[in-house]
N, C-alpha and C positions, 0 to 999 in steps of 0.2 A: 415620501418615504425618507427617511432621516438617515445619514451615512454611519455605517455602523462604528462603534465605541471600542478604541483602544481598551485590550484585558486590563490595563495598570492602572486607567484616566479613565475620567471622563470624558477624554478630548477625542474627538471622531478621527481614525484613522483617514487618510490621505484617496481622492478619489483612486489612484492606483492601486490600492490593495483592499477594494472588495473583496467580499467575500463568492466563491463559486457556491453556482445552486446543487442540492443533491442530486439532480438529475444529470446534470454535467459531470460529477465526481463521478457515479455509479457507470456514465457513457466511458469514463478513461478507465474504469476498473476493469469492464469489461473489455475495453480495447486492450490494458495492459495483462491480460491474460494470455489475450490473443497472440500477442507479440511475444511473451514470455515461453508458449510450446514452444518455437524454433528455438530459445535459447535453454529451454530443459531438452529437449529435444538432441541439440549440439554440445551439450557437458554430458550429457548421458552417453551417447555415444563412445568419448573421449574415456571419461571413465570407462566401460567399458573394453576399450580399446588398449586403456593402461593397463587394466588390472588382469586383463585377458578373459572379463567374464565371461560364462558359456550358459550359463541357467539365469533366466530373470528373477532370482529368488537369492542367488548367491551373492551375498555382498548387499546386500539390501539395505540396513542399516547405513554403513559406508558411504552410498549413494545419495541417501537422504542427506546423510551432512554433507557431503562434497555437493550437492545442491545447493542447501541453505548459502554454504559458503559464496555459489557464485552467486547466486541471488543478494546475496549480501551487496559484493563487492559492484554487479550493475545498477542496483539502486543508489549505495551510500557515495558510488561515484557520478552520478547523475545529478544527485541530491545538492552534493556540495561543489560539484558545476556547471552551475548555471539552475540550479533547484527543479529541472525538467526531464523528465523521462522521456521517450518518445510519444507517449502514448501522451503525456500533461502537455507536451507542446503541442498535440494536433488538436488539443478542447483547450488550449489556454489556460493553462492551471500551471502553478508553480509553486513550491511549497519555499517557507521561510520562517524565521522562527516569530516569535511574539513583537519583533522589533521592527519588522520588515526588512532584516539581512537575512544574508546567505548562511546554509547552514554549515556548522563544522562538522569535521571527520564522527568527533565523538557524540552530536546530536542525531546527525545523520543514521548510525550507526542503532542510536538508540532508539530512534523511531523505525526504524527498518524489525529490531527484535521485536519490540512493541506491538509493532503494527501485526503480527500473525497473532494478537487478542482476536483480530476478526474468524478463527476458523478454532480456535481453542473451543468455544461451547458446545460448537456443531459435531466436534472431534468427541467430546467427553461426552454426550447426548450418544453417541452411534456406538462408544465403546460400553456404557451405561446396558443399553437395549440389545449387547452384541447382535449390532446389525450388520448384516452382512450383504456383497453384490455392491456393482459399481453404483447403478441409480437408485438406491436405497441412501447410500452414503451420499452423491452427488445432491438429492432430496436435502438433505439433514445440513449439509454447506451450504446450498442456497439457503433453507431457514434460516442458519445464522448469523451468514451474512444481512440478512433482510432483517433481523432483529436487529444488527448492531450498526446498522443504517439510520433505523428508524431510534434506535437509544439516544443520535447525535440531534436530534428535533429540540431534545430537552436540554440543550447545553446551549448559551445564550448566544453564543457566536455562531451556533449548528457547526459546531466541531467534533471531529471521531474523539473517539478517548484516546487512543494514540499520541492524535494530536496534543489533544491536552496534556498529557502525563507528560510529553517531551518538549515544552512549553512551542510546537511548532502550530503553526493554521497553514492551510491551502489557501491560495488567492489568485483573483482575475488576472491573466498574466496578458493585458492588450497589447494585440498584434500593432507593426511598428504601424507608421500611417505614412499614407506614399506620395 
């Protein structure tokens, strides 16, 4: 198997910055979800706690951005220290841009907006068919996500579109050696 080819060159990227398999990505997504309830979980509250809401309905809007917003800021500061979330350091993954550096604030930043193209389809599908109930919706996210898994097959490096659009890739992040 031949190491895979710099986007710019044809000159093979460095054996340190393989590419990670989809099953590895798909293992840290689902682990980075997992870790993500505690921290929707803990701004939800807080919010909450700020605004003094009393009905889970009020302020709803509000919530959703003051999510994104930390969502933002525990990504795009993971991203651009040290390119590892918790979930990408426990499968090895660390994300960098097309160069194999670290990402900046404003890359960071851009693939984090980017990166929610994975629930956009799934989203406009369930508004589409006003589908309604939690595992109806839940259904229609997973679909999407599985479509736009499977879209990154046909991209030469099997990179998300994310990825591409913010000229970043995911890579092998090998543990140190002891």
């Amino acid at each position: 198997m031949s190491a895979p080819l710099h986007p710019s060159s044809d000159q093979p990227l460095e054996p340190q910055l393989a590419f990670p398999g989809l099953a590895r990505r798909m293992a840290s997504f689902i682990y980075e979800g997992v870790l993500l309830f505690g921290i929707v979980f803990i701004a939800g509250y807080l919010f909450s706690a700020l605004t003094q809401q009393r009905h889970a309905l009020q302020g709803q809007h509000a919530l959703q951005g003051f999510l994104f917003i930390v969502l933002a800021i525990y990504f795009c500061w993971f991203w651009t220290h040290g390119g590892q979330t918790v979930a990408m350091k426990a499968w090895h993954i660390r994300v960098v841009d097309v160069h194999g550096r670290a990402l900046t604030q404003g890359r960071a930043l851009a693939r984090y907006v980017l990166s929610w193209l994975w629930f956009l389809p799934a989203l406009l599908i369930a508004w589409v068919m006003d589908v309604r109930g939690g595992g109806a919706i839940f259904g229609c996210l997973f679909f999407g996500v599985l479509v736009y898994a499977t879209v990154a097959r046909f991209h030469p490096q099997r990179q998300f579109l994310h990825d591409a659009l913010c000229a970043t890739r995911l890579i092998t992040q090998l543990p140190p050696k002891r």
